[in-house]
C-alpha positions in Angstrom: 93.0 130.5 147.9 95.4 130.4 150.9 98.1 128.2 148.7 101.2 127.0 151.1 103.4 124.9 149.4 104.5 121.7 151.8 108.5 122.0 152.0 109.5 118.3 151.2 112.7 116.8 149.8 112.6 114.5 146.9 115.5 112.4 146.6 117.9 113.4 144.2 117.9 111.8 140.7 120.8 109.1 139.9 121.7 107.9 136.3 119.7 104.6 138.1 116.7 106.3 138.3 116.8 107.2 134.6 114.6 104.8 132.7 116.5 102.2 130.6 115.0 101.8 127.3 116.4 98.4 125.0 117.9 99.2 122.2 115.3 98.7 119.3 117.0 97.3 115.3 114.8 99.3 113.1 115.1 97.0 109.5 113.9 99.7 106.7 113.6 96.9 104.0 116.7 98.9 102.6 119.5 96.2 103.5 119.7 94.2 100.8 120.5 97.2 98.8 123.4 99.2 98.1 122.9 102.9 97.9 124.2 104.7 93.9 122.5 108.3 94.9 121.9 110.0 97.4 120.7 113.9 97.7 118.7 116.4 99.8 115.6 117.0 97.9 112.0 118.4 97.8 109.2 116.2 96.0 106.0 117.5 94.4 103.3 115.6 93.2 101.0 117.3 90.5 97.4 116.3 91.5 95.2 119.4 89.7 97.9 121.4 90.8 101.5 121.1 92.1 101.3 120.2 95.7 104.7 119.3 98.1 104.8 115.5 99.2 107.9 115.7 101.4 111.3 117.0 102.1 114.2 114.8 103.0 116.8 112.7 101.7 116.4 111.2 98.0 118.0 107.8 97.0 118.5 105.6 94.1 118.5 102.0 95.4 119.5 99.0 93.7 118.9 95.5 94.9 121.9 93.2 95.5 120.8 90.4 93.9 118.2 91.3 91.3 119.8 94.6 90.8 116.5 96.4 90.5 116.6 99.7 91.5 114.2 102.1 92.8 113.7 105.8 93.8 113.1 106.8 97.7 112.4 109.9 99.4 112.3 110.0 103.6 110.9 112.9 105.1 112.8 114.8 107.4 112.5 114.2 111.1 109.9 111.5 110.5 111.9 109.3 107.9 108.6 108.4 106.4 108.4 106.8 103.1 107.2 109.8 100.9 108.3 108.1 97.2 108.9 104.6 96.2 109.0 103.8 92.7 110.8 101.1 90.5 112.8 102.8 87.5 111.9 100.9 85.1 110.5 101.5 81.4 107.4 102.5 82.9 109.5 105.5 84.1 109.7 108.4 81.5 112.5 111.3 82.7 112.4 115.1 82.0 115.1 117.5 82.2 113.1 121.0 81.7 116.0 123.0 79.2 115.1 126.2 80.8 115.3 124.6 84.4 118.6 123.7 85.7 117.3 123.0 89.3 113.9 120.7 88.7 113.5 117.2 87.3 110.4 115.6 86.3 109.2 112.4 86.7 106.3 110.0 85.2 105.6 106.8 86.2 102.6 104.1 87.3 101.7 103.9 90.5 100.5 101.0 92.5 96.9 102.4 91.4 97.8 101.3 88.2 97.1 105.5 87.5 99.9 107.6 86.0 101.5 110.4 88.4 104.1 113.3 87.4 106.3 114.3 90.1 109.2 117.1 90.6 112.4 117.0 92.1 113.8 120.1 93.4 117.4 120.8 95.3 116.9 121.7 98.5 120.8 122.7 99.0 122.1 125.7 96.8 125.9 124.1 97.9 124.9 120.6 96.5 124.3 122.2 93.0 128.0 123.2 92.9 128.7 119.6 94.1 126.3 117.4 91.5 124.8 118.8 89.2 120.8 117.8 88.3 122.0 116.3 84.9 124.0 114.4 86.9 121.0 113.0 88.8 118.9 112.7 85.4 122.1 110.5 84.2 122.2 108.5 87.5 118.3 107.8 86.7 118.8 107.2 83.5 121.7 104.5 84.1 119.5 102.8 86.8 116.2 102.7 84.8 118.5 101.4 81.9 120.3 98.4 84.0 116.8 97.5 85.8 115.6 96.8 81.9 
């Protein structure tokens, strides 16, 4: 075990050295489509029981052109697609009375099977800003002008 590290330079590091990645146009299948909503947001989906699907930013998209509009969730960090569901009249919207923070939501999957989920504020400083009925009306607009 008689270690002796071997004393040798390395050249110092230049910003040549560094390795040069090209810049990369990520397309999201969001740009034909103008943003209404947008909010920080926890999603649950109830399976037998109420289990967390993602945390990130929540939108309410509308096409430019067909002016369909959907609901998207991308996770934090990742930017996965956690939710992506037409509003339409499929779409049925609940705004608990007793729960100012939580919005439910039923619709059809692409199974063809229906799902509930919940919406939950993630931000207690966004509640003072927008209110969750304002969401509900904001889904309620879109589901209404997709129709």
């Amino acid at each position: 075990n008689d270690f002796t590290p071997l004393d040798v330079e390395l050249p110092a590091a230049t910003a040549d050295d560094a390795p040069r990645f090209a810049p990369v146009e990520t397309q999201t299948g969001e740009e034909s489509e103008r943003t209404l909503f947008t909010i920080r947001a926890k999603m649950l989906q109830l399976d037998t029981d109420w289990k967390e699907r993602g945390r990130g930013i929540l939108k309410i998209n509308q096409h430019k052109r067909t002016l369909k509009c959907r609901l998207l969730l991308r996770t934090e960090v990742v930017h996965s697609l956690a939710l992506n569901i037409n509003l339409d009249s499929s779409c049925s919207l609940i705004q608990p009375e007793d729960h100012d923070t939580s919005l439910r939501l039923s619709c059809f999957t692409s199974a063809e099977k229906p799902t509930s989920y919940c919406i939950r504020y993630l931000d207690p400083a966004t509640k003072s800003v927008c209110s969750y009925r304002s969401l509900y009306d904001k889904l309620q607009l879109a589901k209404d002008e997709t129709q």
